[in-house]
C-alpha positions as CSV (number, residue, x, y, z in Angstrom):
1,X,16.0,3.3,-20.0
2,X,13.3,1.2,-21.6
3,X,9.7,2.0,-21.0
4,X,9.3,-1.4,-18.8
5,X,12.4,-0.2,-16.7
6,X,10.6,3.4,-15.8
7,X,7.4,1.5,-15.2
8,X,9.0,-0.4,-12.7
9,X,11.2,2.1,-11.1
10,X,8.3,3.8,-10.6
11,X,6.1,1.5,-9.2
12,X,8.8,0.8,-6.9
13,X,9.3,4.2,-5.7
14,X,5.2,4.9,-5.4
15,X,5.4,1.8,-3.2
16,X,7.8,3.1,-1.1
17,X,6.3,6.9,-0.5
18,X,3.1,5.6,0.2
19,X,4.5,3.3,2.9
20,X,6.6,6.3,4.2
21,X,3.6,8.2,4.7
22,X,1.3,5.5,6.3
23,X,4.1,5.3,8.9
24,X,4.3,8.5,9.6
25,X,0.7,9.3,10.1
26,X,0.1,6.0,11.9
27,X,2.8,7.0,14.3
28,X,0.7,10.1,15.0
29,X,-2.9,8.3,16.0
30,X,-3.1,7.5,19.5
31,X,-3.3,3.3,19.8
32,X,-7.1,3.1,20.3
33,X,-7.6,5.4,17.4
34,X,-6.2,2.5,15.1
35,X,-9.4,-0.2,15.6
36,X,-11.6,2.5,16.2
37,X,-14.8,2.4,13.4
38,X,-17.7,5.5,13.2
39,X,-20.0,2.8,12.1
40,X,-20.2,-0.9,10.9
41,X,-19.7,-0.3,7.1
42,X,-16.5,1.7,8.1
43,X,-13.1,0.4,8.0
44,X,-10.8,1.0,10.5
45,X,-6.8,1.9,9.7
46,X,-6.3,-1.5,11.4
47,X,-8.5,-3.5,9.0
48,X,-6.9,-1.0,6.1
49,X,-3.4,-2.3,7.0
50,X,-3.8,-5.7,7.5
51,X,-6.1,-5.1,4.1
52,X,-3.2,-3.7,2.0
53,X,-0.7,-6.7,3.3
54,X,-3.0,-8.9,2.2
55,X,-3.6,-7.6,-1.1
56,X,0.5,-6.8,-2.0
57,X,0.7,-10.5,-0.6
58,X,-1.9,-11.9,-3.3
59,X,-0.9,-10.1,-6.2
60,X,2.7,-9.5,-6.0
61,X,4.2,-12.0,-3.9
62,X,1.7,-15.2,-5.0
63,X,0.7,-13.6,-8.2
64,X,3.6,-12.7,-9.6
65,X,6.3,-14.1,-7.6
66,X,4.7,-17.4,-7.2
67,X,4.5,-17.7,-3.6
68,X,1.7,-19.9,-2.5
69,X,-1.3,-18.0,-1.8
70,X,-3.1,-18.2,1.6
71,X,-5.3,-14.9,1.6
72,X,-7.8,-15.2,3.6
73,X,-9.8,-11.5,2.3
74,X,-12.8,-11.4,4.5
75,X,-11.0,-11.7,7.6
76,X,-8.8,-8.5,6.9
77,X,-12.2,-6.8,7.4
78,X,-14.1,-8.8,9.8
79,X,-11.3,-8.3,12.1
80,X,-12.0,-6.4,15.5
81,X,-9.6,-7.1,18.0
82,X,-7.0,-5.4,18.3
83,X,-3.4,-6.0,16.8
84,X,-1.1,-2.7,18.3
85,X,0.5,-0.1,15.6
86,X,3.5,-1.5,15.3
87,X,2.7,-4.9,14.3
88,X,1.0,-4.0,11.8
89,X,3.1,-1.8,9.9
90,X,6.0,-4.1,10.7
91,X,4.1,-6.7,8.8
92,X,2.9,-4.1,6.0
93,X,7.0,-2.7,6.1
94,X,8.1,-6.3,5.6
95,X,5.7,-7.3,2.8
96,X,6.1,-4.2,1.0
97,X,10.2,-5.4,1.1
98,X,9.4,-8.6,-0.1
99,X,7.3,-7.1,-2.9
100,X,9.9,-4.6,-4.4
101,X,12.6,-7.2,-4.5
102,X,9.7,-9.6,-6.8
103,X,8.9,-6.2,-8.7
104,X,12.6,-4.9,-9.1
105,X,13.6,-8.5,-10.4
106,X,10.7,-8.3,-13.3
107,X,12.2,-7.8,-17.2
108,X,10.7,-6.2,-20.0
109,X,9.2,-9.1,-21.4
110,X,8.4,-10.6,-17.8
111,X,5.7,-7.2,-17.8
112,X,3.9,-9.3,-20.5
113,X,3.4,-12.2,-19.1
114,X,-0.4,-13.4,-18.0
115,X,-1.1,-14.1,-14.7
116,X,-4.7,-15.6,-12.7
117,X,-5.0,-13.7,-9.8
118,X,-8.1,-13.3,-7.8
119,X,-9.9,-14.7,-10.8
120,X,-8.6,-12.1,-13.2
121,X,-6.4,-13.0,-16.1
122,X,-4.2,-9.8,-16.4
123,X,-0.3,-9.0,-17.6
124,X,2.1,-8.8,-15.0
125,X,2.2,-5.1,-15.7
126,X,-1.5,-4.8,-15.2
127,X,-0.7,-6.7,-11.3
128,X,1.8,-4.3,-10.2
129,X,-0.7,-1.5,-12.0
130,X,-3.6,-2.5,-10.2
131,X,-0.9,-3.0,-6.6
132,X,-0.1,0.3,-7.1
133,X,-3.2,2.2,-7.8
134,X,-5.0,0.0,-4.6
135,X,-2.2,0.8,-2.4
136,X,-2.3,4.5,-3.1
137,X,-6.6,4.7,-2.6
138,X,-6.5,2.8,0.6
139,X,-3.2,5.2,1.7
140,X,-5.6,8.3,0.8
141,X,-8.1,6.6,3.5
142,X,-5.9,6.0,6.2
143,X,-4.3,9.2,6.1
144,X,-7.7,11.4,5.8
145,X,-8.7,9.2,8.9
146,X,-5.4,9.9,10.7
147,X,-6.2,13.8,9.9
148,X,-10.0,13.5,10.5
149,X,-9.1,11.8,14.1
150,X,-6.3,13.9,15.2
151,X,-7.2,17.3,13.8
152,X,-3.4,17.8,12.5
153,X,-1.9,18.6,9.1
154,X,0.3,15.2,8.1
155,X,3.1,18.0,6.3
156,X,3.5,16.1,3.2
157,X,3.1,18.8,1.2
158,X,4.3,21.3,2.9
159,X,7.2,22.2,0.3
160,X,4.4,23.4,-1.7
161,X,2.9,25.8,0.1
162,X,3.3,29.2,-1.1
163,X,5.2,28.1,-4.3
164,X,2.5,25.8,-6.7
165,X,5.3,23.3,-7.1
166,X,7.9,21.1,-5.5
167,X,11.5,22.3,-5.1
168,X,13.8,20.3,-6.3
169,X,14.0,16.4,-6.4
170,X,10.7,14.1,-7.9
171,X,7.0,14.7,-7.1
């Protein structure tokens, strides 16, 4: 396995968990929790989601993949009525699907390529990088709010407990 190869098996797979885990913790907040904002410079999971569609969307799928790009950034934000649960993570599920298939299609040499997106020149590699990474901060959010709203442990670590390390399989 090359170096490119693990890059993008992993990217892939960090995708994918972090998905998994906004599912399951969105499944757990009660519908009017999902809009719901402390204050005006908060973000609700709603804005988050639409947020991180919008941002795989840009980068991977237009960026990358070369899908016209129709972001419209500021409205993922300014957003306050309400689109139900489901919706959204069916639109987040469906984008994320449509991103691994660009991102499991990518060569060795593709990971060098330049791209402009959002004004940045960067390497392929350096889009799915900065994908990844933005996907994971903004899953760190929604579930702390999921936990901070519902008062529940989300499990996902639960094989750890005890033991100071996972048993068996990847991390």
């Amino acid at each position: 396995m090359t170096i490119g190869e693990e890059f993008i098996r992993s990217s892939r797979r960090e995708l994918s968990t972090s998905l998994k885990k906004i599912e399951s913790a969105v499944a757990r907040l009660p519908e009017e929790e999902v809009w719901r904002r402390a204050n005006e410079t908060e973000n609700s999971v709603g804005n988050l989601l639409l947020h991180l569609s919008g941002n795989v969307r840009q980068w991977i799928l237009s960026g990358v993949g070369g899908q016209e790009d129709h972001r419209d950034r500021d409205s993922e934000f300014a957003r306050r009525d309400a689109i139900p649960a489901d919706e959204l993570l069916e639109k987040l599920s469906a984008t994320i699907d449509e991103a691994d298939a660009v991102i499991a299609a990518l060569t060795d040499e593709q990971l060098l390529d330049t791209r402009s997106i959002q004004g940045y020149e960067v390497t392929v590699l350096r889009a799915v990088y900065h994908v990844v990474e933005h996907f994971g901060g903004h899953t760190g959010q929604i579930l702390w709010a999921v936990k901070n709203r519902t008062g529940q442990d989300l499990g996902f670590y639960a094989n750890l407990a005890g033991r100071g390390k996972a048993q068996g399989g990847e991390p």
